[in-house]
PDB file of the backbone (N, CA, C, O) and the ligand in Angstrom, with CONECT records:
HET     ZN  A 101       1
ATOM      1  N   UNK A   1       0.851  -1.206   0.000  1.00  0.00           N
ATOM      2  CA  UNK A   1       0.000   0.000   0.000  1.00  0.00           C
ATOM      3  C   UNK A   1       0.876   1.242   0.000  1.00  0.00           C
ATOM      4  O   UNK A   1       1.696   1.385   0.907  1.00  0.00           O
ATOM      5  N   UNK A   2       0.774   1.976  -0.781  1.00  0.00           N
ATOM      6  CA  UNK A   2       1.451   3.465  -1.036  1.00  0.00           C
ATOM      7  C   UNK A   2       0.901   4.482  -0.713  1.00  0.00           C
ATOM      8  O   UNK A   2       0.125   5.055  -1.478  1.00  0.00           O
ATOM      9  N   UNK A   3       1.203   4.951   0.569  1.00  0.00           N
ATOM     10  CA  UNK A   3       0.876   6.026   1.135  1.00  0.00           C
ATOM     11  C   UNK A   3       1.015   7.318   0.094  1.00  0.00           C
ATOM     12  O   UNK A   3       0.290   8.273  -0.186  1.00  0.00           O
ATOM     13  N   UNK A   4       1.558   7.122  -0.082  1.00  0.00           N
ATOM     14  CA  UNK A   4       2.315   8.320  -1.004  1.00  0.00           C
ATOM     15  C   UNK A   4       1.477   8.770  -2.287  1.00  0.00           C
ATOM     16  O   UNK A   4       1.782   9.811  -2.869  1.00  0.00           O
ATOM     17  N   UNK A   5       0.592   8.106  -2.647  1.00  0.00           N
ATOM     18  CA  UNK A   5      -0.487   8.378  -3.359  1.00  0.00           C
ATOM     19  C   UNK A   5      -1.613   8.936  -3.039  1.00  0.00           C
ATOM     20  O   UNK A   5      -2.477   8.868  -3.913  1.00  0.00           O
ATOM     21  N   UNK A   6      -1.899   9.479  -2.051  1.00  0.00           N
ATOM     22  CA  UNK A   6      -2.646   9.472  -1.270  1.00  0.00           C
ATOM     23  C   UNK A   6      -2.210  11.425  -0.709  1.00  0.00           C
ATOM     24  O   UNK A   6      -3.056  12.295  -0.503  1.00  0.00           O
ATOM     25  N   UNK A   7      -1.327  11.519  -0.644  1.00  0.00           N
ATOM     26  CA  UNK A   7      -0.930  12.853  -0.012  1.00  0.00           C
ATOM     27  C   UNK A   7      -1.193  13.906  -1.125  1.00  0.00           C
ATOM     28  O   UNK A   7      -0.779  13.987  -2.282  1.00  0.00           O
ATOM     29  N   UNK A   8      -1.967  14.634  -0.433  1.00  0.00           N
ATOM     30  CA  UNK A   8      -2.812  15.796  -1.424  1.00  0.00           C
ATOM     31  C   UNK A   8      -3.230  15.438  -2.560  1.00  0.00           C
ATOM     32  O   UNK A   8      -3.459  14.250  -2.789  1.00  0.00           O
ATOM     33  N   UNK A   9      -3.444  16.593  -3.666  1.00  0.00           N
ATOM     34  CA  UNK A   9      -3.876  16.504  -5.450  1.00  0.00           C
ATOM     35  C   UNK A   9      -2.928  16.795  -6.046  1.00  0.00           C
ATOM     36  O   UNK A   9      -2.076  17.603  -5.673  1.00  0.00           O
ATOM     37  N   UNK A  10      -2.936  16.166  -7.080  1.00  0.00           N
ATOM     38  CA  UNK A  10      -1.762  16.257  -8.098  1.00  0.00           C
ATOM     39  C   UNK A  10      -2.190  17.338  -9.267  1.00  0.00           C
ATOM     40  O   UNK A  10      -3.151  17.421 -10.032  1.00  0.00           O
ATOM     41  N   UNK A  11      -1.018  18.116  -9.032  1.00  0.00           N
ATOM     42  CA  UNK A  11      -1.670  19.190 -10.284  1.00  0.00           C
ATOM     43  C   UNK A  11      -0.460  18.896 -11.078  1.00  0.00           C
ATOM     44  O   UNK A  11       0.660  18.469 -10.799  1.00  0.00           O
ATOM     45  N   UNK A  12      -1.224  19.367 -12.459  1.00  0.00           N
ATOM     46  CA  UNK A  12      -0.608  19.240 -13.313  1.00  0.00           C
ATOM     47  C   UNK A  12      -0.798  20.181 -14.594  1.00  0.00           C
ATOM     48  O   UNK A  12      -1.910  20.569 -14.954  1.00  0.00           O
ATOM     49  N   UNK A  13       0.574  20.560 -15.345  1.00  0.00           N
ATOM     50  CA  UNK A  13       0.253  21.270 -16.184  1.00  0.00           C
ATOM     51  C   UNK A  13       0.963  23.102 -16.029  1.00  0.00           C
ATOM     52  O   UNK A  13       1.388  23.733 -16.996  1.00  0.00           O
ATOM     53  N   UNK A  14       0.929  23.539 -14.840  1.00  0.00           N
ATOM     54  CA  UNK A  14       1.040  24.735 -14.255  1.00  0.00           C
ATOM     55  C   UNK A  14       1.637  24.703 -12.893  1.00  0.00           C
ATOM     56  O   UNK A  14       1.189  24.164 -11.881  1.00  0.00           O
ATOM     57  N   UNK A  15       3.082  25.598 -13.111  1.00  0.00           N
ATOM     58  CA  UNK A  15       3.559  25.721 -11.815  1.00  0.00           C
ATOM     59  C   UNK A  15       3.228  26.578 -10.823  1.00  0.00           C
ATOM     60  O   UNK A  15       3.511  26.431  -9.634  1.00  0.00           O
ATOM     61  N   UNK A  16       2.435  27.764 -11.465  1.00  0.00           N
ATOM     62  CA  UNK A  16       1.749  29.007 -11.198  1.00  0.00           C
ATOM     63  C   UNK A  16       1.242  29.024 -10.013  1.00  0.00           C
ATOM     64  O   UNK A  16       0.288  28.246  -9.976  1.00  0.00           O
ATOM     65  N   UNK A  17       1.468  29.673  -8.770  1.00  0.00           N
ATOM     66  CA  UNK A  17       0.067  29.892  -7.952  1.00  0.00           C
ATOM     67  C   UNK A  17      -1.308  30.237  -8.403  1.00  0.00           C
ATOM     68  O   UNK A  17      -1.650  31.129  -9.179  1.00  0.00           O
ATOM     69  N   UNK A  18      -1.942  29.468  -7.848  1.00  0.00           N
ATOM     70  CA  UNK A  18      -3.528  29.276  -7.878  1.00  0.00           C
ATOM     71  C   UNK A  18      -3.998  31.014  -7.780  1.00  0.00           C
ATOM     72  O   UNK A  18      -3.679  31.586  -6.738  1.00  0.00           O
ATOM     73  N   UNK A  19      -4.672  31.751  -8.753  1.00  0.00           N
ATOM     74  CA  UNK A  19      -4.878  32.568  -8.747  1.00  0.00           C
ATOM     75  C   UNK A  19      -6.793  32.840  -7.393  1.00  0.00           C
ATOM     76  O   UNK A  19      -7.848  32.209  -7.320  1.00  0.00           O
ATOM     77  N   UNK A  20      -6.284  33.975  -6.713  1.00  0.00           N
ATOM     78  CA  UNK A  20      -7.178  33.733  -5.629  1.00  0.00           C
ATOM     79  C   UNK A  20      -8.297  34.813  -6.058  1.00  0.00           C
ATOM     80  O   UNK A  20      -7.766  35.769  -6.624  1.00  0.00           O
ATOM     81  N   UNK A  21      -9.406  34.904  -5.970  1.00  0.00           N
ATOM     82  CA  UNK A  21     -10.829  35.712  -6.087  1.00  0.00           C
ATOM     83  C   UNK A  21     -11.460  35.941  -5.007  1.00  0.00           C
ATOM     84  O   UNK A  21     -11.145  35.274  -4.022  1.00  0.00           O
ATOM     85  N   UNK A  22     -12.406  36.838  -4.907  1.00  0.00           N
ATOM     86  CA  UNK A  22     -12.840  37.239  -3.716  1.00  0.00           C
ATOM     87  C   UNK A  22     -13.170  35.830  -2.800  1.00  0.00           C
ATOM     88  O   UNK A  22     -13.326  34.662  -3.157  1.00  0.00           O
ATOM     89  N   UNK A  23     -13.199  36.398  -1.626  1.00  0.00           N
ATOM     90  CA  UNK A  23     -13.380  35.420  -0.577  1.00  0.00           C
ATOM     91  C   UNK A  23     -14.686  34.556  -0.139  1.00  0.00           C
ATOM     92  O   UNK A  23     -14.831  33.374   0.175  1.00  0.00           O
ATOM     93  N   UNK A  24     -15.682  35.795  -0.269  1.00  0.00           N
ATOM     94  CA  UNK A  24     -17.007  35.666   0.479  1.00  0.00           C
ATOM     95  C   UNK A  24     -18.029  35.762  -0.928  1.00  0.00           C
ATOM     96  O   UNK A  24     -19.143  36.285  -0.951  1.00  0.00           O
ATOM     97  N   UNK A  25     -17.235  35.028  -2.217  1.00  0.00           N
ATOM     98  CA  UNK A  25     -18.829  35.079  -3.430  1.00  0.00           C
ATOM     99  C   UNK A  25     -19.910  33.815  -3.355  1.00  0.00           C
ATOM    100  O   UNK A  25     -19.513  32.653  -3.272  1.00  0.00           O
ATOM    101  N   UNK A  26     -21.130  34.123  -3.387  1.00  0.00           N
ATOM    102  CA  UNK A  26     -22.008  32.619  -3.473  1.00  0.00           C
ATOM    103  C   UNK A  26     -22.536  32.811  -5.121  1.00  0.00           C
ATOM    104  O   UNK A  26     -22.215  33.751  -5.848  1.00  0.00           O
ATOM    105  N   UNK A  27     -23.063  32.131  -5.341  1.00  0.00           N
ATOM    106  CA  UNK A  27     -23.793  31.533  -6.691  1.00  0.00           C
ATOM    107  C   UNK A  27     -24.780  32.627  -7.205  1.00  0.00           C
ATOM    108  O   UNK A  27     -25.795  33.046  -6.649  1.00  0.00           O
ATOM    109  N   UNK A  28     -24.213  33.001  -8.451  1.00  0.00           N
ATOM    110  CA  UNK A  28     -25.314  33.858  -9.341  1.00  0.00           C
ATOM    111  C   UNK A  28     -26.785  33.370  -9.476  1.00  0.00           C
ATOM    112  O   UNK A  28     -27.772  34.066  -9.716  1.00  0.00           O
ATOM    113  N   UNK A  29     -26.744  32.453  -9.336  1.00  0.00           N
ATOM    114  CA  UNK A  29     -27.794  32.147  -9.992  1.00  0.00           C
ATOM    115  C   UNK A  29     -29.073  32.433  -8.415  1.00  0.00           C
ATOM    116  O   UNK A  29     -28.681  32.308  -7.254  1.00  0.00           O
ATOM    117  N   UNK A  30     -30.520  32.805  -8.779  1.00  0.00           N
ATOM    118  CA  UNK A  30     -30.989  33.533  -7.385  1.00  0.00           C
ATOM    119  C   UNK A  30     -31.565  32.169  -6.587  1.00  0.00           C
ATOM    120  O   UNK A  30     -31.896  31.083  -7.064  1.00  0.00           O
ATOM    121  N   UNK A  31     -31.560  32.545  -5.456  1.00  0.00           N
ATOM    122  CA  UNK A  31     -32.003  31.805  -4.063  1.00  0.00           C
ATOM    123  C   UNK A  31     -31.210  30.802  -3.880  1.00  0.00           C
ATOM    124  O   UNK A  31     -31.584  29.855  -3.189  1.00  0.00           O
ATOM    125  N   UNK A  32     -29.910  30.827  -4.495  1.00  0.00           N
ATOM    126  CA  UNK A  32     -28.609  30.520  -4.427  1.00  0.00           C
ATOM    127  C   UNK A  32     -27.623  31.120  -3.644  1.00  0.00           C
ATOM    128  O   UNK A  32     -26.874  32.067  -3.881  1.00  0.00           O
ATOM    129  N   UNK A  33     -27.817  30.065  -2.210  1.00  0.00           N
ATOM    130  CA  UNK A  33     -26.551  29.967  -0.797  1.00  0.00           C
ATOM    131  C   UNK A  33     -25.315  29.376  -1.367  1.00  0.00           C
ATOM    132  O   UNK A  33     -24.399  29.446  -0.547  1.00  0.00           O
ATOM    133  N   UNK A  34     -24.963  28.811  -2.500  1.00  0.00           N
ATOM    134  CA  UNK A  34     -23.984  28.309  -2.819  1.00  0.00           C
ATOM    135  C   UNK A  34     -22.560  28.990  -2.597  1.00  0.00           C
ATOM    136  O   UNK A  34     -22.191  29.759  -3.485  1.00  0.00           O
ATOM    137  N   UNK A  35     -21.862  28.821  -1.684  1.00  0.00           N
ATOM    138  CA  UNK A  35     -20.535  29.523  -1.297  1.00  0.00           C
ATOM    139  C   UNK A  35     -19.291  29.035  -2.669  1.00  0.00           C
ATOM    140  O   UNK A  35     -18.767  27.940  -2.877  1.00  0.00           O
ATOM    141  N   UNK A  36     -19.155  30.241  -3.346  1.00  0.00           N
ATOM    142  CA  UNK A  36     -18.061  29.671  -4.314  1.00  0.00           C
ATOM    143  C   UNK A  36     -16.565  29.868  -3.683  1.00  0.00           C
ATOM    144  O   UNK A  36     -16.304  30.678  -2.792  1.00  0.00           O
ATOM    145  N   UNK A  37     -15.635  28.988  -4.300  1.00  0.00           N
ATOM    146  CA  UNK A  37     -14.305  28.641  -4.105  1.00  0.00           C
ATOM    147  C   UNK A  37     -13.688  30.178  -4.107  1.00  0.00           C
ATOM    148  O   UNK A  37     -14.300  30.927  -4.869  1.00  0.00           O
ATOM    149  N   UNK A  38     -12.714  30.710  -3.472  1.00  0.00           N
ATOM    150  CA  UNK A  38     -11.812  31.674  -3.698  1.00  0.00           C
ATOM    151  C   UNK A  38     -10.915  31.551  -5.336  1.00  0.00           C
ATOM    152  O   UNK A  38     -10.705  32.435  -6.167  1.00  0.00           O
ATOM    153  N   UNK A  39     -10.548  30.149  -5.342  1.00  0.00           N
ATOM    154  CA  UNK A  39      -9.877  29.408  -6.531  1.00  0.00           C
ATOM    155  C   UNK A  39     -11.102  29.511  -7.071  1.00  0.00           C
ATOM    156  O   UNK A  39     -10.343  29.809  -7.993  1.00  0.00           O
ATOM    157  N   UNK A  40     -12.313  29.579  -7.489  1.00  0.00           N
ATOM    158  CA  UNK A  40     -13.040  29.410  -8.643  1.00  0.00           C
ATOM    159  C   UNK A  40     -13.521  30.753  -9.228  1.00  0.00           C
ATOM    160  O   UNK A  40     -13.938  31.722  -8.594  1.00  0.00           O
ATOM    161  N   UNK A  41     -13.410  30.648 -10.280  1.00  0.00           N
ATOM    162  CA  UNK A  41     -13.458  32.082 -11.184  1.00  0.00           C
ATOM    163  C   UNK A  41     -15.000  31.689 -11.945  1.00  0.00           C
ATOM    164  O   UNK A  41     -15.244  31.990 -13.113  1.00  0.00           O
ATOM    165  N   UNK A  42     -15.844  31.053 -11.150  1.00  0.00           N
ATOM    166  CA  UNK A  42     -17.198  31.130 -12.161  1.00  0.00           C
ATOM    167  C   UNK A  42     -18.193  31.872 -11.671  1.00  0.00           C
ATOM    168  O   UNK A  42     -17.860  32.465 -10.645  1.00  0.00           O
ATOM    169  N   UNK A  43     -19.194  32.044 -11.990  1.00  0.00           N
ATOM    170  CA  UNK A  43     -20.075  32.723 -11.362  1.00  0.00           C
ATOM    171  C   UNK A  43     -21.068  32.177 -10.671  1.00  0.00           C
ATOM    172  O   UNK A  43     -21.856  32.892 -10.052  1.00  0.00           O
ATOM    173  N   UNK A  44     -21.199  30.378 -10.689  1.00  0.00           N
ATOM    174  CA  UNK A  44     -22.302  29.976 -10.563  1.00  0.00           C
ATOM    175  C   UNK A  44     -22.003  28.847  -9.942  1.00  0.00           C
ATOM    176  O   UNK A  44     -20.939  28.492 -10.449  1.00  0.00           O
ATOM    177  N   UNK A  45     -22.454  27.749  -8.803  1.00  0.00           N
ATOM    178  CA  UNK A  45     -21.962  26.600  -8.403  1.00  0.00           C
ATOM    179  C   UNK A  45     -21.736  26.004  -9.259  1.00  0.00           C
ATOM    180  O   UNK A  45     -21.625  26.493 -10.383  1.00  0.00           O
ATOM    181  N   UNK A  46     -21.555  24.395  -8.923  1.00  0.00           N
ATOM    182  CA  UNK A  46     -21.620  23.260  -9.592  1.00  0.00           C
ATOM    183  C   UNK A  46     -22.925  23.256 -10.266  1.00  0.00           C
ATOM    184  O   UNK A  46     -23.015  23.261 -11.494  1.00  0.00           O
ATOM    185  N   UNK A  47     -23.537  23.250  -9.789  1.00  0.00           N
ATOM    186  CA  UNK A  47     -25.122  23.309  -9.899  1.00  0.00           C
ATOM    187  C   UNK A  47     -25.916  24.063 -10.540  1.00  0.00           C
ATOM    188  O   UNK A  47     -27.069  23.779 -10.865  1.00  0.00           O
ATOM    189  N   UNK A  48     -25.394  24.961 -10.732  1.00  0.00           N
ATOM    190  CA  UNK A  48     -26.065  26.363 -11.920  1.00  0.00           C
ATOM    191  C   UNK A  48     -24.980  26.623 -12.712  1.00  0.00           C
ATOM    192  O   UNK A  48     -25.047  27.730 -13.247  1.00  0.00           O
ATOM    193  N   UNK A  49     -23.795  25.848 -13.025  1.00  0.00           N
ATOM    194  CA  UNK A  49     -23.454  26.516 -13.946  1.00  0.00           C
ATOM    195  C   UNK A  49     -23.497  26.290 -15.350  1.00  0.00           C
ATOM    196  O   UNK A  49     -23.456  25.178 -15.876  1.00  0.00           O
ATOM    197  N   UNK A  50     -23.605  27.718 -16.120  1.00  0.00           N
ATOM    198  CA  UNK A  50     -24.036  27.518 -17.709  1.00  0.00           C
ATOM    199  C   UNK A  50     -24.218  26.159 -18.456  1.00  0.00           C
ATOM    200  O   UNK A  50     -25.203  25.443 -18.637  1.00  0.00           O
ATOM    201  N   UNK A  51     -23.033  26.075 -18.787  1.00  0.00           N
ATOM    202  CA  UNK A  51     -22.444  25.583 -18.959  1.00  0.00           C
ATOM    203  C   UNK A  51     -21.926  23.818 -18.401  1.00  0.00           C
ATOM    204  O   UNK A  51     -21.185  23.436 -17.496  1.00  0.00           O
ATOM    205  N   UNK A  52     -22.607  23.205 -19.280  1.00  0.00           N
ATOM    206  CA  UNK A  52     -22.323  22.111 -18.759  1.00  0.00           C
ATOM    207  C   UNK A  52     -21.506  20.852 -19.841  1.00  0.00           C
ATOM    208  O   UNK A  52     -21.676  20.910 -21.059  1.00  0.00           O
ATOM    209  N   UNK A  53     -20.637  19.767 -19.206  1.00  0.00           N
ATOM    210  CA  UNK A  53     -20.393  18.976 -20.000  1.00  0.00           C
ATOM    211  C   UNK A  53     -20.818  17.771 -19.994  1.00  0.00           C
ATOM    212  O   UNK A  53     -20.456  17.017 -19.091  1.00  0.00           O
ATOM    213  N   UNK A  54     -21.504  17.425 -20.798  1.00  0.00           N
ATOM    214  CA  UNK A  54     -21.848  15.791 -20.740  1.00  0.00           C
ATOM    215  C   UNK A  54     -21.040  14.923 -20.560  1.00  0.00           C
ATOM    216  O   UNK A  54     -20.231  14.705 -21.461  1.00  0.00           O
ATOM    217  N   UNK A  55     -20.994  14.129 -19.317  1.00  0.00           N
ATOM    218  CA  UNK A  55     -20.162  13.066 -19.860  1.00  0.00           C
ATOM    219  C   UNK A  55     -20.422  11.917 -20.304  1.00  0.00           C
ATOM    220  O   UNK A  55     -21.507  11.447 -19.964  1.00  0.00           O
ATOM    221  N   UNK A  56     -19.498  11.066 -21.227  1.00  0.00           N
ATOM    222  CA  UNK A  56     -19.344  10.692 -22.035  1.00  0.00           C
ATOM    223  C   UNK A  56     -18.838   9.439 -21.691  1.00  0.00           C
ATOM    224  O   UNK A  56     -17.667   9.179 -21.417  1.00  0.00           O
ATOM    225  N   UNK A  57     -19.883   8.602 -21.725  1.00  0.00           N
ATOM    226  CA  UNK A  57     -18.999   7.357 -20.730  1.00  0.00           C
ATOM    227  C   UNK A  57     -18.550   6.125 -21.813  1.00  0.00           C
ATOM    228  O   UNK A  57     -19.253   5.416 -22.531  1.00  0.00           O
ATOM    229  N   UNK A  58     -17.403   6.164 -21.664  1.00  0.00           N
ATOM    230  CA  UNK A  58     -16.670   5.282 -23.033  1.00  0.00           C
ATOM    231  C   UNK A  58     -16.735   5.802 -24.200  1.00  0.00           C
ATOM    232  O   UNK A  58     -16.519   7.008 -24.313  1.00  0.00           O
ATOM    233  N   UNK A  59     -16.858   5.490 -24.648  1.00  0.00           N
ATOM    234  CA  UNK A  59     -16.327   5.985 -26.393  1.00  0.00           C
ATOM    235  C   UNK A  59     -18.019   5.911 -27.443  1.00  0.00           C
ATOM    236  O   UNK A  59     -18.905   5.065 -27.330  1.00  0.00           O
ATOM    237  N   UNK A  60     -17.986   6.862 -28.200  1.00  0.00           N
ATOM    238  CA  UNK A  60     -19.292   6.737 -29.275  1.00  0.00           C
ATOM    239  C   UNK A  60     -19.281   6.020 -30.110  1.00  0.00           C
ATOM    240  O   UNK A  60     -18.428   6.256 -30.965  1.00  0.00           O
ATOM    241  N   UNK A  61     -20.249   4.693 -30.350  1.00  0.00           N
ATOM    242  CA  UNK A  61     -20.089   3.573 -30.629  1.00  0.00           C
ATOM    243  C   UNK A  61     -20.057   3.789 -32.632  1.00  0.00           C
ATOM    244  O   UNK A  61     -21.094   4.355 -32.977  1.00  0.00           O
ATOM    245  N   UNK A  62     -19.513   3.595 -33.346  1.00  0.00           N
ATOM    246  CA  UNK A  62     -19.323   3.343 -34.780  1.00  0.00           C
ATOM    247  C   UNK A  62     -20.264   3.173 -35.198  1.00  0.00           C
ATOM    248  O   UNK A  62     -20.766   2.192 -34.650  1.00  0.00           O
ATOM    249  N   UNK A  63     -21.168   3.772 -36.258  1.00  0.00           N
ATOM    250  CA  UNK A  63     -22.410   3.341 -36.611  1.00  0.00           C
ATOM    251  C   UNK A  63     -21.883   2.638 -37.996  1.00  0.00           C
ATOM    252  O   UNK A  63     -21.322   3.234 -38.915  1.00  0.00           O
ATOM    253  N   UNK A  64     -22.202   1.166 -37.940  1.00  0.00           N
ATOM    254  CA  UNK A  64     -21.912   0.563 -39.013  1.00  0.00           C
ATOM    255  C   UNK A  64     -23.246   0.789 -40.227  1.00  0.00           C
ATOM    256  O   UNK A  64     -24.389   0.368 -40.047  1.00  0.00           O
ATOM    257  N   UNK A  65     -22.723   1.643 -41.619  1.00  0.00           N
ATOM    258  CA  UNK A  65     -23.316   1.487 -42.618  1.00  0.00           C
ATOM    259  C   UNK A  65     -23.719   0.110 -43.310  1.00  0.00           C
ATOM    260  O   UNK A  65     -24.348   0.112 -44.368  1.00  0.00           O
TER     261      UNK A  65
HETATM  262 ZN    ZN A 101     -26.031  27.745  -7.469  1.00  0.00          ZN2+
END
């Protein structure tokens, strides 16, 4: 067992500090308590935001002609 996998998140990609945003924003969207991340630059929780991605579970199957 490897502890060591286990110790924090692995970022990747960017050595950059995490750019920080106001402290105290909740969720655009109305009658929305949603407390957003300092690290998150969206306007809207998980839950309201625009923007969404489907996921895509495995691969889109080949439509044989
Ligand atoms: Zn919300």
């Amino acid at each position: 067992m490897q502890e060591t996998a286990l110790k924090g998140r692995k970022f990747t990609g960017s050595a950059r500090a995490p750019k920080t945003y106001s402290t105290s924003r909740t969720c655009a969207s109305k009658g929305c308590d949603t407390r957003l991340s300092q690290y998150n630059k969206r306007e809207h929780c998980f839950t309201h935001a625009p923007t969404r991605y489907p996921r895509l579970r495995g691969r889109i199957a080949k439509v044989d002609a």
